[in-house]
PQR file with spaces between the fields and no chain letter, atoms N, CA, C, O and H, PARSE charges and radii, in Angstrom:
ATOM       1  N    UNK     1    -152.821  -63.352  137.514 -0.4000 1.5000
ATOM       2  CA   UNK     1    -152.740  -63.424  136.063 -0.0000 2.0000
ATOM       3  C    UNK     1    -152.850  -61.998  135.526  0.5500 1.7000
ATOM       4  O    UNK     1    -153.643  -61.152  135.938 -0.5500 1.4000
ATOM       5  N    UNK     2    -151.827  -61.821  134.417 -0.4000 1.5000
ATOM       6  CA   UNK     2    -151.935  -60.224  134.317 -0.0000 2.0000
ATOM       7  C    UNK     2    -152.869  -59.605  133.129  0.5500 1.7000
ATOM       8  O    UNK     2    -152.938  -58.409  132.848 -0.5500 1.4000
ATOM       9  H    UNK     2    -151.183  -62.508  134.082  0.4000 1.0000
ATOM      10  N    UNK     3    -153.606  -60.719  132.460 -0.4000 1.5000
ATOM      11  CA   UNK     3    -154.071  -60.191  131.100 -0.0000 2.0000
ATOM      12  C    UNK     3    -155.708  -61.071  131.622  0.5500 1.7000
ATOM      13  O    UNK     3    -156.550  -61.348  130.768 -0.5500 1.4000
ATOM      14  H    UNK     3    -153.551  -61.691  132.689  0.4000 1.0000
ATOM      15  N    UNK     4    -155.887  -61.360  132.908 -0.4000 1.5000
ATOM      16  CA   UNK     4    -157.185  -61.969  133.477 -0.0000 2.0000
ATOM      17  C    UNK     4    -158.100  -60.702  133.226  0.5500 1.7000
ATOM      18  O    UNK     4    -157.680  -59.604  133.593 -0.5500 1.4000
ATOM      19  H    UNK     4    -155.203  -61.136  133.603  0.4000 1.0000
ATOM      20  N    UNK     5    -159.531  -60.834  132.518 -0.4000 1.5000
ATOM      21  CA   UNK     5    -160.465  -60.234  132.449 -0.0000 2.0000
ATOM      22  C    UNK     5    -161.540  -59.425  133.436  0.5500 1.7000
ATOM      23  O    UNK     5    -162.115  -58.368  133.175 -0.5500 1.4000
ATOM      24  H    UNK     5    -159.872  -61.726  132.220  0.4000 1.0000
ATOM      25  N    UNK     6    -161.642  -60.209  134.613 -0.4000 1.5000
ATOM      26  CA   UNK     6    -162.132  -60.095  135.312 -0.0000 2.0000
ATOM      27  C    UNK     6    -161.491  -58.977  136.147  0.5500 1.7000
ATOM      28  O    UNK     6    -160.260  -58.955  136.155 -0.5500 1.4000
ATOM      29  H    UNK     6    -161.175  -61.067  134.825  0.4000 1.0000
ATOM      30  N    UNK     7    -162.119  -58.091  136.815 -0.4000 1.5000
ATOM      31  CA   UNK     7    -162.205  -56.759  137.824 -0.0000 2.0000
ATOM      32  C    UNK     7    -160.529  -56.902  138.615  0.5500 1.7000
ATOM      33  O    UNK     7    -160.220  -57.994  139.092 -0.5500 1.4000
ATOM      34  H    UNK     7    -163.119  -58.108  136.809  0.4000 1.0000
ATOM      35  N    UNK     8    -159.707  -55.921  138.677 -0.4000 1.5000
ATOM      36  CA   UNK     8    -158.777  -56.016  139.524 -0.0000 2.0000
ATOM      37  C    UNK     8    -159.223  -55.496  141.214  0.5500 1.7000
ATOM      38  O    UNK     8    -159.823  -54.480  141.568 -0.5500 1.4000
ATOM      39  H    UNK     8    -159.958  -55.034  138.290  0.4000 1.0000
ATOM      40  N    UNK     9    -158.639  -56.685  142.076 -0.4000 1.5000
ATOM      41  CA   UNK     9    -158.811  -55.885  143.656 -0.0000 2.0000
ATOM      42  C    UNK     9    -157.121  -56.021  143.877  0.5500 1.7000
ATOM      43  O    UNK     9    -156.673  -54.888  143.698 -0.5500 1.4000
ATOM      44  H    UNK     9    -158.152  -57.509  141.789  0.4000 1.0000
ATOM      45  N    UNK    10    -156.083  -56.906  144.175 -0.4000 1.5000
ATOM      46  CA   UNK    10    -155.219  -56.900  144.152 -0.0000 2.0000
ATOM      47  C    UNK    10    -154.109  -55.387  143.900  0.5500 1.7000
ATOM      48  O    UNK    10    -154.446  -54.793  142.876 -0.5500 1.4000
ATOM      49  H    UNK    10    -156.447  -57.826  144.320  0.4000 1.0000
ATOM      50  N    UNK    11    -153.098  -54.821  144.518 -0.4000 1.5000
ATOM      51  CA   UNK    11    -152.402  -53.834  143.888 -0.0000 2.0000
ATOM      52  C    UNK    11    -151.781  -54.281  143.132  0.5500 1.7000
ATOM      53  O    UNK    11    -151.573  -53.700  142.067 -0.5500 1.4000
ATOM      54  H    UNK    11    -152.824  -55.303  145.350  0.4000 1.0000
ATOM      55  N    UNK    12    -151.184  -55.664  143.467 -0.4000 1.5000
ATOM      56  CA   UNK    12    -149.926  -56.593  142.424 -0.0000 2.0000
ATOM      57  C    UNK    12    -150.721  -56.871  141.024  0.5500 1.7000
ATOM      58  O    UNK    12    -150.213  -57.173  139.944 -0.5500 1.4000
ATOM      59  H    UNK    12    -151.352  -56.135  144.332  0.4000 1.0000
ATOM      60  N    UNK    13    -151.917  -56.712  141.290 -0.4000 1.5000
ATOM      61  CA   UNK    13    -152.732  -56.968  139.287 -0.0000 2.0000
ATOM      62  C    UNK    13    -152.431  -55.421  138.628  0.5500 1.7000
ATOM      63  O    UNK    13    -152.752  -55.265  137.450 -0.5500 1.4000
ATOM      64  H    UNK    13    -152.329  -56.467  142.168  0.4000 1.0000
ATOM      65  N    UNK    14    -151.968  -54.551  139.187 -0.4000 1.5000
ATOM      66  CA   UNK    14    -151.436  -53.336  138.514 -0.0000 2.0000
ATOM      67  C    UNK    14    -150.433  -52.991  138.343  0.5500 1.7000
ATOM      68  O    UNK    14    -149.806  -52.138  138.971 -0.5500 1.4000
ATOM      69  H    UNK    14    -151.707  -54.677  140.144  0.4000 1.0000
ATOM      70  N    UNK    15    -150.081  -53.683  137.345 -0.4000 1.5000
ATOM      71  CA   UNK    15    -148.611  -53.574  136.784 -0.0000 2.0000
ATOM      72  C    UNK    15    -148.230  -52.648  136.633  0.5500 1.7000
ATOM      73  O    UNK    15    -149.046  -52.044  135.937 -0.5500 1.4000
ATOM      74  H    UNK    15    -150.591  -54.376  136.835  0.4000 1.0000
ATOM      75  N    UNK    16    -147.102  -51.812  136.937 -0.4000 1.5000
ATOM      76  CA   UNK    16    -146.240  -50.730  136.544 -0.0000 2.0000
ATOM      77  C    UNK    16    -147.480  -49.700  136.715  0.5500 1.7000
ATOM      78  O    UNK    16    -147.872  -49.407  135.586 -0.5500 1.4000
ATOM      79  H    UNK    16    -146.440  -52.303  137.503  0.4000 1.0000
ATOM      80  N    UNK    17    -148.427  -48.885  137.960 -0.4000 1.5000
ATOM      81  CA   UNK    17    -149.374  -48.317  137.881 -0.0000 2.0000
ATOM      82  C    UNK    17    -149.159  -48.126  138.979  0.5500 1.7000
ATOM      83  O    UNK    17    -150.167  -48.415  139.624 -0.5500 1.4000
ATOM      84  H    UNK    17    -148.108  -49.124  138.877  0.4000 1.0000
ATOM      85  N    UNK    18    -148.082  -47.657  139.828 -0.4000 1.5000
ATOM      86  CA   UNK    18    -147.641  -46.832  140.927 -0.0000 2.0000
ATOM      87  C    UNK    18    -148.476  -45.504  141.345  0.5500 1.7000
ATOM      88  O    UNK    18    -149.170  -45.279  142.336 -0.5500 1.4000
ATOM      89  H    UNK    18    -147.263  -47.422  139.304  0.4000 1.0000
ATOM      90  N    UNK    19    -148.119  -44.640  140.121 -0.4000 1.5000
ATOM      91  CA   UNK    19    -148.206  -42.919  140.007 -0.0000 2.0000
ATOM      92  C    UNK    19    -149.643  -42.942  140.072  0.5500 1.7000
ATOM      93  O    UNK    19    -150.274  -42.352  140.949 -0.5500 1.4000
ATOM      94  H    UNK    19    -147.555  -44.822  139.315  0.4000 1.0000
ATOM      95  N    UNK    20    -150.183  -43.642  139.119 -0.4000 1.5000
ATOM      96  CA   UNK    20    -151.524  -43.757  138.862 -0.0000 2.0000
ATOM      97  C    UNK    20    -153.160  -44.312  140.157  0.5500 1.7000
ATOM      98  O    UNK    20    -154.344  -43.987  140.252 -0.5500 1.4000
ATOM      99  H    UNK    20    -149.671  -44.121  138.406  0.4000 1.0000
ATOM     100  N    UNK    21    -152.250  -45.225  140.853 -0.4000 1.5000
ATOM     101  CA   UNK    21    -152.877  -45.255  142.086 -0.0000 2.0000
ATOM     102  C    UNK    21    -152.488  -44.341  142.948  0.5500 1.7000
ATOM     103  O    UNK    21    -153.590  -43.892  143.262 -0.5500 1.4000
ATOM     104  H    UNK    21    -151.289  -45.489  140.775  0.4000 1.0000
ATOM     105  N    UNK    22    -151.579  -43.626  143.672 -0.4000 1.5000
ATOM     106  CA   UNK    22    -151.289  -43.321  143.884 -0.0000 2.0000
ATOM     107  C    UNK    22    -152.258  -41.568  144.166  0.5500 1.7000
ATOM     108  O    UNK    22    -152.613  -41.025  145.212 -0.5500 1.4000
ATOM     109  H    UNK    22    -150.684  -43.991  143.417  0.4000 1.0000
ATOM     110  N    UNK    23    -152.396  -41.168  142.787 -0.4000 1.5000
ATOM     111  CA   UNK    23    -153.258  -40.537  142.161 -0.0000 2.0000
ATOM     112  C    UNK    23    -154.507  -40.343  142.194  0.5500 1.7000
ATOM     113  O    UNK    23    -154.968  -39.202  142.161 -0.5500 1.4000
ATOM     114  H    UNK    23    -152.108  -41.609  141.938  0.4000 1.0000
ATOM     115  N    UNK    24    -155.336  -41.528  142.271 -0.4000 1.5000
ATOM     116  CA   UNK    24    -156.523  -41.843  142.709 -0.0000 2.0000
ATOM     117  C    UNK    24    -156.730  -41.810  144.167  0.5500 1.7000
ATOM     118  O    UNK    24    -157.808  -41.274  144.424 -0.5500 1.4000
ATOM     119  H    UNK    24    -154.962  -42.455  142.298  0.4000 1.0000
ATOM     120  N    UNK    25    -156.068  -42.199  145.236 -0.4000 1.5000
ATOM     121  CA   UNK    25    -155.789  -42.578  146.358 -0.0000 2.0000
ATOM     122  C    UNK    25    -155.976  -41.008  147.010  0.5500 1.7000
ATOM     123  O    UNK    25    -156.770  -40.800  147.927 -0.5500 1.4000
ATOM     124  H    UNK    25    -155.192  -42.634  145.027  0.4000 1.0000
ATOM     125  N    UNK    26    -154.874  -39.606  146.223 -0.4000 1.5000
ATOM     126  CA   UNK    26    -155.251  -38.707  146.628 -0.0000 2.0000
ATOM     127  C    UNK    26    -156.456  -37.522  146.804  0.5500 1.7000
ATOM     128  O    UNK    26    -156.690  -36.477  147.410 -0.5500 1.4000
ATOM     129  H    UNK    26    -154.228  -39.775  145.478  0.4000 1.0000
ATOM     130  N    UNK    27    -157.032  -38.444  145.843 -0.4000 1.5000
ATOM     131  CA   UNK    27    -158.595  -37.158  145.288 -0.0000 2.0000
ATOM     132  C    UNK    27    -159.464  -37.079  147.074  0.5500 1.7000
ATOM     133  O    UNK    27    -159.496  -38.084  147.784 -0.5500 1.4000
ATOM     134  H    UNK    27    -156.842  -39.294  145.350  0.4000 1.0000
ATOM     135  N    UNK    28    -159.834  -36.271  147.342 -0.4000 1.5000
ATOM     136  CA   UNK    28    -160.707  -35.999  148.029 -0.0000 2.0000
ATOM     137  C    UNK    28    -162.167  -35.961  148.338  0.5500 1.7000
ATOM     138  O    UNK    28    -162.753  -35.894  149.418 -0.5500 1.4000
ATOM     139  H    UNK    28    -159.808  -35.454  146.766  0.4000 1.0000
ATOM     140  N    UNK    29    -162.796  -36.047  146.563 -0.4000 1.5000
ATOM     141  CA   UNK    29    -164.003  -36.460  146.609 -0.0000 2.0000
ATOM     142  C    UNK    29    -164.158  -38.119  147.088  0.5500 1.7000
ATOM     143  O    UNK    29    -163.339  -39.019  146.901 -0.5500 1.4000
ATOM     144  H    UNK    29    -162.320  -36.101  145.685  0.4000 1.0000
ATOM     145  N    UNK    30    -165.731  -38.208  147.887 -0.4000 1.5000
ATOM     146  CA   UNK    30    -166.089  -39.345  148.655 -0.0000 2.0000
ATOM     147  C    UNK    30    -166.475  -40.220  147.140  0.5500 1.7000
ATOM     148  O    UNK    30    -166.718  -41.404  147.374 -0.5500 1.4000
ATOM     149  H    UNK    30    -166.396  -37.477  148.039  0.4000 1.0000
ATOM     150  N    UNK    31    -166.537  -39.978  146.185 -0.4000 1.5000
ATOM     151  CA   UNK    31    -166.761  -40.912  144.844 -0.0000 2.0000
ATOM     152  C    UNK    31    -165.802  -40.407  144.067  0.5500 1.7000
ATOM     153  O    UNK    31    -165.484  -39.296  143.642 -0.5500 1.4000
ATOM     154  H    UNK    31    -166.339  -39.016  145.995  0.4000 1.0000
ATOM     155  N    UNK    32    -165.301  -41.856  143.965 -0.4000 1.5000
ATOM     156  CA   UNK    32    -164.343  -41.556  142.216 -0.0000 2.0000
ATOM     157  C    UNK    32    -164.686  -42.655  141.242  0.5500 1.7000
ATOM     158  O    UNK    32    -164.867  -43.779  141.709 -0.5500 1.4000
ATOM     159  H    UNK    32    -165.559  -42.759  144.311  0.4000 1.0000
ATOM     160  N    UNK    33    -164.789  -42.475  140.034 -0.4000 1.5000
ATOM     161  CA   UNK    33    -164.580  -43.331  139.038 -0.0000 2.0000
ATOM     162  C    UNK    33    -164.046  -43.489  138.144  0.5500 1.7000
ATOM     163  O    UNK    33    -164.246  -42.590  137.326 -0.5500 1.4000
ATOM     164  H    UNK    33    -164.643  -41.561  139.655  0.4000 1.0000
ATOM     165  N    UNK    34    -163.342  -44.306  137.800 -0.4000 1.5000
ATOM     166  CA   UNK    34    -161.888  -44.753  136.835 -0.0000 2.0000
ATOM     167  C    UNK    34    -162.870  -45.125  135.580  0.5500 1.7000
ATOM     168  O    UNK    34    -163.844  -45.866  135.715 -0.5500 1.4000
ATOM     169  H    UNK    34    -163.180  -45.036  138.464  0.4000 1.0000
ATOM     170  N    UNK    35    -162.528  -44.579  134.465 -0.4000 1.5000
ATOM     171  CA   UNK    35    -163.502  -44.621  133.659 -0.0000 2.0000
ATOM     172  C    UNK    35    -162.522  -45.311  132.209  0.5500 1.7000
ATOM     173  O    UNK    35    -161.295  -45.363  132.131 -0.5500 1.4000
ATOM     174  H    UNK    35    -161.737  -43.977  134.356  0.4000 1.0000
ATOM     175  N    UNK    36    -163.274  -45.659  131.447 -0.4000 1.5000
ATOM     176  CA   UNK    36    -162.264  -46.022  130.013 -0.0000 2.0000
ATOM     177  C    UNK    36    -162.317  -47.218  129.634  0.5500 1.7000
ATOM     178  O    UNK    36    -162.743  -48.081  130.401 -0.5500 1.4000
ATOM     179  H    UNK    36    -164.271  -45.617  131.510  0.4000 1.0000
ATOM     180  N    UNK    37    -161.845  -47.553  128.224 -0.4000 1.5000
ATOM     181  CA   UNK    37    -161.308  -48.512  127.709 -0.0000 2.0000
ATOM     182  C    UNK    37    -160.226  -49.614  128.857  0.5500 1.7000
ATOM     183  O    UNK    37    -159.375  -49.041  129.537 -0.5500 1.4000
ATOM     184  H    UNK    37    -161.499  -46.852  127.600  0.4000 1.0000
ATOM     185  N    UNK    38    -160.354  -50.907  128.942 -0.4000 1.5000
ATOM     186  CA   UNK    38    -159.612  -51.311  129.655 -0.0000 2.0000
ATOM     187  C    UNK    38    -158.019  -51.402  128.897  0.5500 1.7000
ATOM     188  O    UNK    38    -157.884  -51.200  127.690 -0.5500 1.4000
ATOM     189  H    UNK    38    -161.045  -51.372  128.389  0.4000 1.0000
ATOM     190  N    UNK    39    -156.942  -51.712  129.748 -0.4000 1.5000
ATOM     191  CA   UNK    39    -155.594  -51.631  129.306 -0.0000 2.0000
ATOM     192  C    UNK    39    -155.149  -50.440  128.189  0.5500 1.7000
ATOM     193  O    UNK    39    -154.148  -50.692  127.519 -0.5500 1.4000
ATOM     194  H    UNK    39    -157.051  -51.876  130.729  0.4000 1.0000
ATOM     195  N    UNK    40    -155.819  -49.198  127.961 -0.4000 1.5000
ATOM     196  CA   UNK    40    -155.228  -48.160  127.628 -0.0000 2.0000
ATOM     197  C    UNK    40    -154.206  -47.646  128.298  0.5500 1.7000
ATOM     198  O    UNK    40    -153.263  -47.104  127.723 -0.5500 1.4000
ATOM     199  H    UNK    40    -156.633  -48.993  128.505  0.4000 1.0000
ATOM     200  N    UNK    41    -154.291  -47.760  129.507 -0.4000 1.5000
ATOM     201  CA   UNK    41    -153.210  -46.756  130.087 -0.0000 2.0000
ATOM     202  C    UNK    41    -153.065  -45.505  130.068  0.5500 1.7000
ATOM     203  O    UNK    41    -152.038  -44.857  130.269 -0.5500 1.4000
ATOM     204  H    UNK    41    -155.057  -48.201  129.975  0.4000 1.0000
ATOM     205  N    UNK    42    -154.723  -44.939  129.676 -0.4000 1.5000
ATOM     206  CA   UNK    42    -154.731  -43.187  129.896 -0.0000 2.0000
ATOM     207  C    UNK    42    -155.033  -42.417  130.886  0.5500 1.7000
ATOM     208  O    UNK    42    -156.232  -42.142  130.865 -0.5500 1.4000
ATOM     209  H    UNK    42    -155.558  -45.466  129.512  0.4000 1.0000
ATOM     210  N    UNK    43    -154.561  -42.023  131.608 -0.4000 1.5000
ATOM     211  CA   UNK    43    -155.096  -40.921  132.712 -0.0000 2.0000
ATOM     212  C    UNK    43    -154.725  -39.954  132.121  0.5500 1.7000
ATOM     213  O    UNK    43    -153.674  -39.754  131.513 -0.5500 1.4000
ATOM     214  H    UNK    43    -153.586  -42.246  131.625  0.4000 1.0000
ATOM     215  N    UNK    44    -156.358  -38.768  132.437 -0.4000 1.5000
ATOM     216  CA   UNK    44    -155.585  -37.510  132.683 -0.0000 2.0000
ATOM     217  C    UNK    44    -155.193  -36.912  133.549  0.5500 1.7000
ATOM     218  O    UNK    44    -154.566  -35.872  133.347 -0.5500 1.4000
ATOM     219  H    UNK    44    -157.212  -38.930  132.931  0.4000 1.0000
């Protein structure tokens, strides 16, 4: 479900969010956190 509230684990619950994982996936620090408003769609 794409507008389900609850926590995404799935890649397919990230719609059109290729670049953006992708992105995350490369950082090197042993902690990351995705921080924000949900469904903004802001990275910097």
């Amino acid at each position: 479900m794409l507008f389900d509230p609850a926590p995404k684990i799935r890649r397919e619950d990230f719609f059109d969010r290729e670049k953006e994982i992708e992105r995350v996936k490369s950082l090197l620090s042993p902690i990351t956190l995705v921080l924000g408003l949900r469904r903004t769609g802001n990275l910097l």
